[in-house]
N, C-alpha and C positions, 0 to 999 in steps of 0.2 A: 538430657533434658534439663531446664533452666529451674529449678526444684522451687521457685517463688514467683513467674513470669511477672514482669510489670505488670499492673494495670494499666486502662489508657488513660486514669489522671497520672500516673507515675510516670507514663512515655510521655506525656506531653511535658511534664516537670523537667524530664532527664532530656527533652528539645530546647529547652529552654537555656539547662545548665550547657551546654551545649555553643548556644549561640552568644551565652555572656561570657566564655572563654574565647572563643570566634573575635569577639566584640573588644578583645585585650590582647589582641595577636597570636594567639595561641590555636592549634586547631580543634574544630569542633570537638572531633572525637574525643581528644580529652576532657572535653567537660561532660561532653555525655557516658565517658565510662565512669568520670568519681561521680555525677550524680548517682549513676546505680548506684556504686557504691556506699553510697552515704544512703540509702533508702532501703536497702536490699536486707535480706534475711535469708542465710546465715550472714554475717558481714561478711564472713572469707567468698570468692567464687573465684570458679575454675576459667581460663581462658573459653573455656570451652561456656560454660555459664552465660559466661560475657558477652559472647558471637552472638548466641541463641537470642540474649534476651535483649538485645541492643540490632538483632536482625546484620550484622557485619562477618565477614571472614575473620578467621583464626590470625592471621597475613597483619590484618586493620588491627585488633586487639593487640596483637606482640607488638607493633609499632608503638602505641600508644601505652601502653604499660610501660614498657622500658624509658619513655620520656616522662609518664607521671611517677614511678621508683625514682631516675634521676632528679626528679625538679623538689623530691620529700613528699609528694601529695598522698601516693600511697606506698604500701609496702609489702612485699614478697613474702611467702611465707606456705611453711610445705606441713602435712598432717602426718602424725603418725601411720606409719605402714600404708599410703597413700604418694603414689609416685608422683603426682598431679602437681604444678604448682599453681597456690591460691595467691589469690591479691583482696586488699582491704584499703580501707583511706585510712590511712596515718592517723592517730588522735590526734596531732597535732597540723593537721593541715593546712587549715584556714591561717593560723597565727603565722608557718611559715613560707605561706605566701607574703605576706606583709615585711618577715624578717628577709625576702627576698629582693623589695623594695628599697631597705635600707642598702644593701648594696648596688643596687641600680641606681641609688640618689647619689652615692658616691663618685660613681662612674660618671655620671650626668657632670657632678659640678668640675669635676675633672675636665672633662670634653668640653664645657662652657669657660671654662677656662682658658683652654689651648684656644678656642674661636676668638675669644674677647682678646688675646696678644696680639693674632693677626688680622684683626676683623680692620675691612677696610677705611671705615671713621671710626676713628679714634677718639673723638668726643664723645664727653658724657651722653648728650641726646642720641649720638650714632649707638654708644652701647648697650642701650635704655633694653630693648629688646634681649641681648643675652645677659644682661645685668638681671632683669626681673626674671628670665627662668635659672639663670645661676641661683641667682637669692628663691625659688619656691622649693630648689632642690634642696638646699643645704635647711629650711626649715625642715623638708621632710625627713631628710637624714639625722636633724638633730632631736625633733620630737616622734618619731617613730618608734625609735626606741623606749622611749620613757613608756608612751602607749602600750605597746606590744607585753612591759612590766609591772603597767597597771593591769590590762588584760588578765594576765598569769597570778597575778594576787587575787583577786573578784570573782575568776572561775575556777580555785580550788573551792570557794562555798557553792559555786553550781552544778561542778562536773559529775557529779555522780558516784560510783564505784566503777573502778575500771572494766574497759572490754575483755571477756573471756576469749580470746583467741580462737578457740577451739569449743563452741558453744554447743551441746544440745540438739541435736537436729530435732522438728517436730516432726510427730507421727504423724 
């Protein structure tokens, strides 16, 4: 049993998180398992937690765990003398979604590249079109970073004291 069930302001929340990963190509369910987990108590939970409190099979959560552990959103992680394996969002989540970006802008100007040699007018106006997404990619890729390092200087005065891993259960 799911030891904190959403509420239905938290399910509608965790529909939301949901469909603005839906909304960036990515499939729902992964935005509706980190929202749980970014709202849930304990932070760690079980697959099994997961299924219960998001209403999906065990089948839908492995999928989607193993594509949010690979993308850094969240992270794996097993309890003393507890066979179970738990999952949590990454502290660092959000940021490396963005630092994710950076290497997508890369790609992009790469790919705009290769189009703009063999694009078929070769004039400046023909190239107007991959000239202006080459050029919004290569500003992303050049100011993201700096972003991402201001980010990281401003929110060690906000973040708090770190997640206990391994937190307290309430009575």
């Amino acid at each position: 049993m799911t030891r904190h069930p959403p509420s239905p302001d938290q399910q509608r929340v965790i529909e939301e998180f949901g469909l603005a990963f839906e909304a960036h190509g990515m499939p729902r369910m992964a935005g509706r398992v980190l929202g749980r987990l970014l709202m849930c108590w304990p932070p760690h939970q079980s697959m099994t937690d997961l299924g219960e409190a998001l209403s999906v099979s065990k089948g839908s959560i492995s999928t989607t765990t193993r594509l949010l552990v690979r993308l850094g959103f969240i992270e794996r992680l097993s309890l003393p003398g507890d066979r179970q394996d738990y999952f949590r969002a990454h502290p660092g989540s959000i940021p490396a979604m963005f630092q994710q970006n950076v290497a997508h802008a890369r790609m992009q100007i790469d790919l705009l590249e290769r189009a703009m040699a063999v694009a078929d007018d070769q004039s400046p106006q023909g190239l107007t079109r991959l000239t202006q997404a080459r050029d919004f990619f290569a500003f992303m890729h050049r100011e993201l970073p700096a972003l991402l390092a201001r980010w990281e200087s401003e929110r060690t005065d906000t973040a708090g004291p770190p997640i206990d891993p391994f937190p307290k259960e309430d009575a």
